[in-house]
BAKE-121696 format. One line per 5 residues: number of its first residue (from 1); their letters; for each residue x negated, y negated, z negated of C-alpha. Coordinates in nm, 2 decimals, decimal comma. Layout:
BAKE-121696
NUM> A> X:Y:Z; ...
END
This chain:
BAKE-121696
1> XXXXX> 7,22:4,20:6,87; 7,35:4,12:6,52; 7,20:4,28:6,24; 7,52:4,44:6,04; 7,52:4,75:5,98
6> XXXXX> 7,93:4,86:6,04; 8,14:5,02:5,87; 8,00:5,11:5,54; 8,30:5,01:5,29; 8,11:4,88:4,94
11> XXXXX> 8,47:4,85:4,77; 8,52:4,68:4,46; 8,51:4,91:4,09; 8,64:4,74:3,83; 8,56:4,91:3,47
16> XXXXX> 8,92:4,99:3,25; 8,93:5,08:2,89; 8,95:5,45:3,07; 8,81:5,49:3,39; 8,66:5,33:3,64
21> XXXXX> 8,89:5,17:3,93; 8,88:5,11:4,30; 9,09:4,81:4,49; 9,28:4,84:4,78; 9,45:4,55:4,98
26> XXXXX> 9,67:4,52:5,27; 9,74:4,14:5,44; 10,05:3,99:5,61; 9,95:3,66:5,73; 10,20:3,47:5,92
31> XXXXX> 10,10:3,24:6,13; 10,27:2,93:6,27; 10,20:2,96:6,67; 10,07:2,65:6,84; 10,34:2,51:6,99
36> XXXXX> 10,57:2,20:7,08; 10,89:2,35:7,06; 11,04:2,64:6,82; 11,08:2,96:6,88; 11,43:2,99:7,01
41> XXXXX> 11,53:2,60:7,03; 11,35:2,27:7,22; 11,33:2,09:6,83; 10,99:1,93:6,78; 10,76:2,16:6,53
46> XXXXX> 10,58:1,86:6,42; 10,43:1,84:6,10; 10,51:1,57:5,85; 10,83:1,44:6,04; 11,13:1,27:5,83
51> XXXXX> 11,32:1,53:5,66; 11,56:1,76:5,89; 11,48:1,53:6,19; 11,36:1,85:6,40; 11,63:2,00:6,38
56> XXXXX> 11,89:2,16:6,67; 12,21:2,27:6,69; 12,10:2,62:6,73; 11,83:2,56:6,41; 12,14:2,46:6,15
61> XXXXX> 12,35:2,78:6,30; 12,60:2,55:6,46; 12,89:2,77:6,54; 12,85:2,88:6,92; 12,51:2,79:6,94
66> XXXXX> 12,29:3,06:7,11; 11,89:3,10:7,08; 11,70:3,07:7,41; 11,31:3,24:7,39; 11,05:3,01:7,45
71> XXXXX> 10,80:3,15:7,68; 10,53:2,99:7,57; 10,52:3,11:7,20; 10,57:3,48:7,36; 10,26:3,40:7,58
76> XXXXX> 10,06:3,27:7,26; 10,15:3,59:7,03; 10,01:3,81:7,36; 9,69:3,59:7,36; 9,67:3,66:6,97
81> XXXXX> 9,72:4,01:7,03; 9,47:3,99:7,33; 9,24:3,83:7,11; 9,24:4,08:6,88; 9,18:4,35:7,08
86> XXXXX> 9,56:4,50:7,02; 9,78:4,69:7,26; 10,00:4,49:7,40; 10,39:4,60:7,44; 10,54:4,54:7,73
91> XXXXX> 10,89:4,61:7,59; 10,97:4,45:7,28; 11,33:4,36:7,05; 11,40:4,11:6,84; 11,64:4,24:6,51
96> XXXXX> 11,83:4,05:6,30; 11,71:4,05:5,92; 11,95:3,99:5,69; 11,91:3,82:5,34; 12,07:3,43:5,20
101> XXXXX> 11,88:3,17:5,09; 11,98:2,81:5,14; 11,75:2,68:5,32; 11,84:2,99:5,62; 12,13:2,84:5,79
106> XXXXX> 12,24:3,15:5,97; 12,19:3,40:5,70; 11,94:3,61:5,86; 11,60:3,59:6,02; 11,54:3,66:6,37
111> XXXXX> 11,22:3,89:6,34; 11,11:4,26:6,53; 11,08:4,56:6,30; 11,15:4,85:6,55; 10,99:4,69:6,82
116> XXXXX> 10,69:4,45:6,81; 10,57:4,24:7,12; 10,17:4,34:6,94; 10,06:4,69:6,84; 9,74:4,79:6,67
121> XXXXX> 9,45:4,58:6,69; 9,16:4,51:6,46; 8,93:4,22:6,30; 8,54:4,26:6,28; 8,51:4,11:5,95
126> XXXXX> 8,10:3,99:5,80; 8,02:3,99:5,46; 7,81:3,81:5,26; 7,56:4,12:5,21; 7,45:4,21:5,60
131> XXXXX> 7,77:4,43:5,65; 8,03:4,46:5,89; 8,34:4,64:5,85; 8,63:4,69:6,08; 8,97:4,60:5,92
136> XXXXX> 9,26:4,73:6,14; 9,56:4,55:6,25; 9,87:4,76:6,23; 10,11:4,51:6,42; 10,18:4,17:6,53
141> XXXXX> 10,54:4,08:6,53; 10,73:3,73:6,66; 11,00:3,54:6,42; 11,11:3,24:6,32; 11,05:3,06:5,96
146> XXXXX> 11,30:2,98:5,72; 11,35:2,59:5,61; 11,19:2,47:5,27; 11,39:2,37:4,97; 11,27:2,09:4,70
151> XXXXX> 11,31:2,10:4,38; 11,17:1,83:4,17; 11,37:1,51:4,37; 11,65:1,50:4,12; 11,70:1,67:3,74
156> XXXXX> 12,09:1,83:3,85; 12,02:1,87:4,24; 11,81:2,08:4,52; 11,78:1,95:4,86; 11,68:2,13:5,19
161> XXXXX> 11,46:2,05:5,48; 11,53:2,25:5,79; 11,26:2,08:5,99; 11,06:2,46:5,97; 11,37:2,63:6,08
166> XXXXX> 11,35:2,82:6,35; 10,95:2,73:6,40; 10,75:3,06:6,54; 10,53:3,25:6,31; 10,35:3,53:6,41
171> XXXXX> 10,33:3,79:6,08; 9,99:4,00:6,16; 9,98:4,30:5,93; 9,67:4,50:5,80; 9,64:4,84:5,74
176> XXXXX> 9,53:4,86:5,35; 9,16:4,82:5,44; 9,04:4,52:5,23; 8,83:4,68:4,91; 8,79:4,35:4,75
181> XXXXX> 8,88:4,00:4,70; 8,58:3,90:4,84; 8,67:4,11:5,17; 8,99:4,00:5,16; 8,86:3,58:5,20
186> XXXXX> 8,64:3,72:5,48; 8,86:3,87:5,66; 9,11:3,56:5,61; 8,86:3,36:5,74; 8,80:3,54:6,02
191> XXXXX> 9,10:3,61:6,16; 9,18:3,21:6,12; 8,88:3,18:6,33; 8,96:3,35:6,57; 9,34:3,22:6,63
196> XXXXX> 9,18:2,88:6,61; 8,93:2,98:6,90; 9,23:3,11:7,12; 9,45:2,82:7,01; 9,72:3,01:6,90
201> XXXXX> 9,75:2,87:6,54; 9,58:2,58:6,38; 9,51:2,81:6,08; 9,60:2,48:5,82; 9,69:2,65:5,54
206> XXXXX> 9,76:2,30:5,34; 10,01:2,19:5,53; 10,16:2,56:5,60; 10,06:2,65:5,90; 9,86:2,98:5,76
211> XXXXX> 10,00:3,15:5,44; 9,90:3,55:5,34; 10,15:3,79:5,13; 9,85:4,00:4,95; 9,93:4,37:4,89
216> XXXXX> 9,75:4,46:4,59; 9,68:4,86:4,46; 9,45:5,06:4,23; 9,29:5,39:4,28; 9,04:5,63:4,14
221> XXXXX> 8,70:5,67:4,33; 8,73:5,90:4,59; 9,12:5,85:4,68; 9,11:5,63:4,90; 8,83:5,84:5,13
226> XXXXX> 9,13:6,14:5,10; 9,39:5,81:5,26; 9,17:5,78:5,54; 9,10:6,16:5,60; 9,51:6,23:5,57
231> XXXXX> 9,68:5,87:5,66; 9,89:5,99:5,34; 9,95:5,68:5,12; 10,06:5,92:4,82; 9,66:5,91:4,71
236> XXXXX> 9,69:5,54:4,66; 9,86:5,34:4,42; 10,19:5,17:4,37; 10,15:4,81:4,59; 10,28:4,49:4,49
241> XXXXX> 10,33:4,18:4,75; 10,16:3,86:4,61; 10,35:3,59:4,79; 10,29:3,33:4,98; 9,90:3,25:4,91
246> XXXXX> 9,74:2,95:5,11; 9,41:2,88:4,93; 9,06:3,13:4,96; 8,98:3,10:4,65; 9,38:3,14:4,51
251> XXXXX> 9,38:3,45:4,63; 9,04:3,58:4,54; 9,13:3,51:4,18; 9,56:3,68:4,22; 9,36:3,99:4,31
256> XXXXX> 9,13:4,02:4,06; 9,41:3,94:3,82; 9,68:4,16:3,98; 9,45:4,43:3,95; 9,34:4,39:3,57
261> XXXXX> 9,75:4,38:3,51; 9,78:4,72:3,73; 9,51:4,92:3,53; 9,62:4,80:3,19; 9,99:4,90:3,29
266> XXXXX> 9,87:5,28:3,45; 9,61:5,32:3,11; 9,87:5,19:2,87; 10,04:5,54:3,02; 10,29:5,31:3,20
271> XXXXX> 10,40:5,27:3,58; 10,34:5,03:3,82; 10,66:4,91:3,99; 10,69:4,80:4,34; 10,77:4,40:4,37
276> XXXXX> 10,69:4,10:4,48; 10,47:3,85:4,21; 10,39:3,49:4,25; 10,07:3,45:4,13; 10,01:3,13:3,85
281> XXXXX> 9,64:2,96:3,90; 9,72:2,77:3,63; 9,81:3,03:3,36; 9,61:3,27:3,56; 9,88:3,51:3,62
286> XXXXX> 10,08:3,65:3,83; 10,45:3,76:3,77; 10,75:3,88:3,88; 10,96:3,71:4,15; 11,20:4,00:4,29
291> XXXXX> 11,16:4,34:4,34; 11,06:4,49:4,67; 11,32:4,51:4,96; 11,30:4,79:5,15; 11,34:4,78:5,54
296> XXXXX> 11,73:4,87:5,47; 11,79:4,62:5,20; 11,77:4,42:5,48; 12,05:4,59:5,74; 11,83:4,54:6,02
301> XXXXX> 11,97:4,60:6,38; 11,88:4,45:6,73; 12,02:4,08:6,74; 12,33:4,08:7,02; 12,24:3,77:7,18
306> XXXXX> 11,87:3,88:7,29; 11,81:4,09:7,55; 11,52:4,37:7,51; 11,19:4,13:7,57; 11,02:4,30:7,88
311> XXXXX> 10,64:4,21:8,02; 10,47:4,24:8,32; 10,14:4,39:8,33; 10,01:4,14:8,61; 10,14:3,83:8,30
316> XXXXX> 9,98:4,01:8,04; 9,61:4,03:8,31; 9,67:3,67:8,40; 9,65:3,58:8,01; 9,36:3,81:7,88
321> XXXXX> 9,12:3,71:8,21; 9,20:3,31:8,01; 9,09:3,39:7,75; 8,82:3,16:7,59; 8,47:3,35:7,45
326> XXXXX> 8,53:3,45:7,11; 8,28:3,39:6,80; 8,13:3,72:6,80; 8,06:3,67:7,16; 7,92:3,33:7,14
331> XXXXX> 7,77:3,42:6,83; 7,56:3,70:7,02; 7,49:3,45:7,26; 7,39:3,20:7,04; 7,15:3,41:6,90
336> XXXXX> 7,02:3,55:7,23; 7,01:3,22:7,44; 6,90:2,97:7,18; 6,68:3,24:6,96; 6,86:3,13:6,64
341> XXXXX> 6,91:3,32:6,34; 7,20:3,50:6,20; 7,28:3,28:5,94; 7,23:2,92:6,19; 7,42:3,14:6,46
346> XXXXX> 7,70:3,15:6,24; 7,71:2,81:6,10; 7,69:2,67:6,43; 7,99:2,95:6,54; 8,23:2,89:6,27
351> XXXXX> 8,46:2,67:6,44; 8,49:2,57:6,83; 8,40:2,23:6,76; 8,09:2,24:6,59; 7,97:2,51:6,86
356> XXXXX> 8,04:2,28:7,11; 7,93:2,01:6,97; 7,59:2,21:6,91; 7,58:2,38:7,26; 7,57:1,99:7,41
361> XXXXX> 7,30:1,89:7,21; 7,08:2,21:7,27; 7,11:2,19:7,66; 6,79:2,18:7,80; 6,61:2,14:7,46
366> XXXXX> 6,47:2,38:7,22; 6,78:2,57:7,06; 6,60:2,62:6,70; 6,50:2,23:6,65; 6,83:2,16:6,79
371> XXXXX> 6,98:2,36:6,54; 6,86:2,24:6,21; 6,93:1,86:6,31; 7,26:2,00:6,43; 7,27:2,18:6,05
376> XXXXX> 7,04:2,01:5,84; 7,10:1,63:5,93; 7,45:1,61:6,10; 7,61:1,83:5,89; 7,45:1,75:5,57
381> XXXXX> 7,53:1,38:5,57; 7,93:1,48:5,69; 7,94:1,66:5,42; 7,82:1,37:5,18; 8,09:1,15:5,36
386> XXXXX> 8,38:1,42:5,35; 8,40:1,40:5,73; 8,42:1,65:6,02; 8,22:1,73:6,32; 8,50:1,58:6,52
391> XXXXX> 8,47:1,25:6,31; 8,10:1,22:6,34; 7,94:0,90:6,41; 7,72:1,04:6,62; 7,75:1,20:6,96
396> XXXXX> 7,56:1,48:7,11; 7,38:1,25:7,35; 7,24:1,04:7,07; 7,13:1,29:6,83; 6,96:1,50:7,16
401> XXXXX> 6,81:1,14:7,22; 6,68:1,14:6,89; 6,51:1,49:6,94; 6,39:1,35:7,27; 6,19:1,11:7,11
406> XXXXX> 6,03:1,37:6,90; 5,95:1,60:7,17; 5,78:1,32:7,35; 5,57:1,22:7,06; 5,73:0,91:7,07
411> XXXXX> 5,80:0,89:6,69; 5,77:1,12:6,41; 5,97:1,38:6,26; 5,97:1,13:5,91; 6,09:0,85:6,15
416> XXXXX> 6,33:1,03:6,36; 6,52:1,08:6,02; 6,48:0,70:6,01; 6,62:0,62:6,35; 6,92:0,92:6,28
421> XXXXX> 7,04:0,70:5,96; 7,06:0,39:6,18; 7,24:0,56:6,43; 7,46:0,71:6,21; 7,55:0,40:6,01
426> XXXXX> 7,50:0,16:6,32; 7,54:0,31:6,58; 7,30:0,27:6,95; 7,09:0,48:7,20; 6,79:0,60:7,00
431> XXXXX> 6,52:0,49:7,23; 6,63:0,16:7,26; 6,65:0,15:6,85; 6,26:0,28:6,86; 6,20:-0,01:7,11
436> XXXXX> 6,37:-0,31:6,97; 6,23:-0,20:6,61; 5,85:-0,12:6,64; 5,97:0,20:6,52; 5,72:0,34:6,81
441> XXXXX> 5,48:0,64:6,66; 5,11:0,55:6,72; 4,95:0,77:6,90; 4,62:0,56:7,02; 4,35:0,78:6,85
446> XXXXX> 4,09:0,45:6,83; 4,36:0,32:6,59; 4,38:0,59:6,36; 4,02:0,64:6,35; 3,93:0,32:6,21
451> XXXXX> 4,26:0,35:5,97; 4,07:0,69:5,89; 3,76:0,53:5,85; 3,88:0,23:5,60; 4,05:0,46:5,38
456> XXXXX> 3,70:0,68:5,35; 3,51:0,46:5,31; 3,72:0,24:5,01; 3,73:0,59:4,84; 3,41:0,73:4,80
461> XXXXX> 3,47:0,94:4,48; 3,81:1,10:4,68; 3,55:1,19:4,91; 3,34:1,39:4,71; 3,64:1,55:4,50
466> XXXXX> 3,77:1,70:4,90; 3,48:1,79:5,00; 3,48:2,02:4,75; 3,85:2,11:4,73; 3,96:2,10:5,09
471> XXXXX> 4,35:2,09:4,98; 4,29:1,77:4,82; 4,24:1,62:5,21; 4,62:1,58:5,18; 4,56:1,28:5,00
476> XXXXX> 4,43:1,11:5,24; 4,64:1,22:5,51; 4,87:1,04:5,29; 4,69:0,70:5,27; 4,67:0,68:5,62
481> XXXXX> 5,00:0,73:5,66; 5,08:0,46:5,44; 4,86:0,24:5,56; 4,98:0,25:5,93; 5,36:0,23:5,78
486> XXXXX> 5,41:0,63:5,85; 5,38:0,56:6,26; 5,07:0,73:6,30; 5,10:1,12:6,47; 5,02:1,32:6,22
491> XXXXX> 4,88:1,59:6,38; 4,61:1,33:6,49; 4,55:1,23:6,11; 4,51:1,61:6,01; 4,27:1,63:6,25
496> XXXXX> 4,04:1,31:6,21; 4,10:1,32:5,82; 3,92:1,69:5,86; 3,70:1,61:6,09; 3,58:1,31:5,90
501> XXX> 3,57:1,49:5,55; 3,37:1,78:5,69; 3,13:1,58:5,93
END
């Protein structure tokens, strides 16, 4: 079991010149699925390519051209939804969304308002202070992204890249149950998690792959709790849509912002207006970009050349009995199997490679000394190197040979770091290393007796000084150490050096 206690909302007050003020935030994260083709073309989705080299007839709107659904994006937005514990519809529409930018060849956006392929789901979402709280997913809908136009190539020009066009996002929408920017990261981090776990989305929010459109609002304490008892969104304040966000800690900082500008409007006796801000890290700002479209700014209405979308049950089965385990699940496990703690548990959990990576170096060893090399040493000297579990130098198999060694008393827990370094930076089966190196701990008590017995005997006036201070015994425990080139067993040492000293 983990220890959270669920569903106690701590949300964030920030102090006005007036009153005191409550946050509330809503999330649309669009998601790029994980796939080779887009979402109603066979154009390649990958990243980085030469400008508009991915791109179809049917991506640049080429008169006659008709979209064709591809499957596999359709099953990956069902194994989102799966994943997420959402109701799944098996009758869903795509609609036409209408609005012109240049870098939109047809002039609208194949999306689904009335009907989305994912209804309500939710996110378990832990933060930092032992709680848990339950952030609900309203709906996941399919549609394709827009191209991306550059502006700093040329002083008089803009130029277009339609290589995103038509590439399938999945836009997974909140209810407005994040209370702070804190819980907001969480949850981002979460849910990026999990998609990663299913394989749904690579969650790379540098190169695009993952961006949020924050929905920022104040409130006086207590309004929200009338929201949830009445589902009536007059008791919270006017939202605005921070756009396009793909950075933790950018967004932590556009809410705390947003919300300073929203209370110094509403106590300077003024109204907030609905719109959608870009937020400035620089200046530390946001501002205004447009103001908010409503659904019918839009002239929404079901796209003629797609038919209804329309599931079976037996499909949807076949997907959710795939599904990988999850990180609460193999969190829980972790914890269970291994007898880790929460906090190693979710270091070990927080992305499928470094689980697995973990999982193969704790098999048939002890879980808990598997787990701090797997922290401690592995991930502390990536980190040092700006590398990733998947670039690390050293396998499973080696750093379980390592611990191995340890277990069998061939060599120390000082020298095992020794022999990890070397491995790391060299390469080799552990053992062998130990071997070839004299790196072998001594374990021959005769041997570190007489070492023992020299060092007592050179130091007389030591002698007296631990005899009468029994912590100063460390000392020598020290000496010896030293003077057998730190392969003696320690525990040995500890227990001659006191047996000596008090005989």
């Amino acid at each position: 079991m983990l220890d959270l206690t669920y569903d106690t909302p701590k949300p964030r007050v920030i102090a006005g010149a007036q009153h005191d003020w409550e946050l509330v935030i809503g999330m649309e994260v669009h998601a790029q699925v994980t796939s080779k083709a887009k979402l109603f073309s066979g154009a390649s989705t990958k990243f980085g390519a030469e400008p508009n080299s991915n791109v179809s007839f049917v991506d640049a709107a080429m008169p006659g051209m008709l979209p064709t659904i591809n499957e596999y994006c359709v099953e990956q937005a069902v194994r989102t939804g799966l994943g997420l514990k959402a109701h799944i519809h098996l009758e869903s529409a795509f609609d036409r969304k209408n609005y012109f930018y240049p870098d939109l060849p047809q002039g609208y956006q194949i999306s689904q308002l009335y009907h989305p392929i994912v209804g309500e789901g939710e996110v378990l979402v832990e933060l930092g202070d032992g709680t848990a709280r339950t952030v609900r997913i309203e709906r996941i809908h399919l549609e394709q992204d827009a191209g991306k136009s550059i502006h700093d190539m040329d002083p008089t020009m803009s130029f277009v890249d339609l290589n995103r066009t038509g590439v399938a996002l999945m836009e997974i929408v909140s209810r407005p149950d994040i209370r702070g920017p804190e819980e907001a990261a969480a949850y981002l981090t979460k849910l990026r998690q999990i998609l990663r776990y299913l394989g749904t989305c690579d969650g790379n929010m540098q190169s695009g792959s993952m961006r949020a459109d924050v929905n920022v609002s104040i409130c006086r304490p207590g309004q929200y709790e009338k929201y949830q008892a009445t589902q009536d969104f007059s008791h919270l304040g006017t939202r605005c849509e921070i756009k396009n966000m793909n950075s933790m800690r950018f967004i932590q900082q556009a809410i705390e912002v947003e919300a300073k500008r929203q209370i110094a409007i509403v106590e300077g006796g003024g109204k907030v207006v609905q719109e959608t801000r870009l937020f400035d890290p620089d200046r530390g700002e946001t501002r205004s970009m447009r103001s908010k479209e409503e659904a019918h700014d839009y002239r929404y209405f079901p796209d003629p050349d797609l038919l209804p979308l329309v599931l079976e049950q037996e499909w949807v089965d076949h997907i959710g009995a795939t599904l990988p385990e999850l990180p609460d699940a193999k969190k829980a496990r972790f914890i269970g199997d291994f007898g880790l703690s929460d906090y190693d548990a979710s270091v070990l959990t927080a992305d499928l490679d470094s689980a697995g990576y973990f999982e193969a170096v704790a098999q048939g060893r002890d879980g808990k000394i598997a787990a701090n090399w797997v922290i401690n040493e592995l991930f502390g000297r990536l980190k040092k190197d700006d590398k990733t579990i998947t670039d690390s130098p050293v396998s499973p198999a080696q750093l379980g040979g390592v611990i191995d060694l340890i277990a069998s008393d061939a060599i120390s827990g000082k020298i095992a770091k020794d022999v990890f370094e070397i491995v790391y930076s060299e390469g080799g089966d552990p053992a062998q290393i130990v071997e070839e190196r004299g790196m072998k701990q001594v374990t021959d008590t005769g041997a570190i007796e007489a070492a023992v017995d020299e060092i007592i005997a050179a130091n007389p006036a030591q002698v007296e000084k631990a005899r009468e201070n029994p912590k100063l015994a460390g000392w020598f425990v020290g000496q010896v150490m030293k003077a057998t080139g730190g392969k003696a067993n320690p525990k040995a040492v500890n227990e001659l050096v006191a047996k000596k000293l008090n005989g």
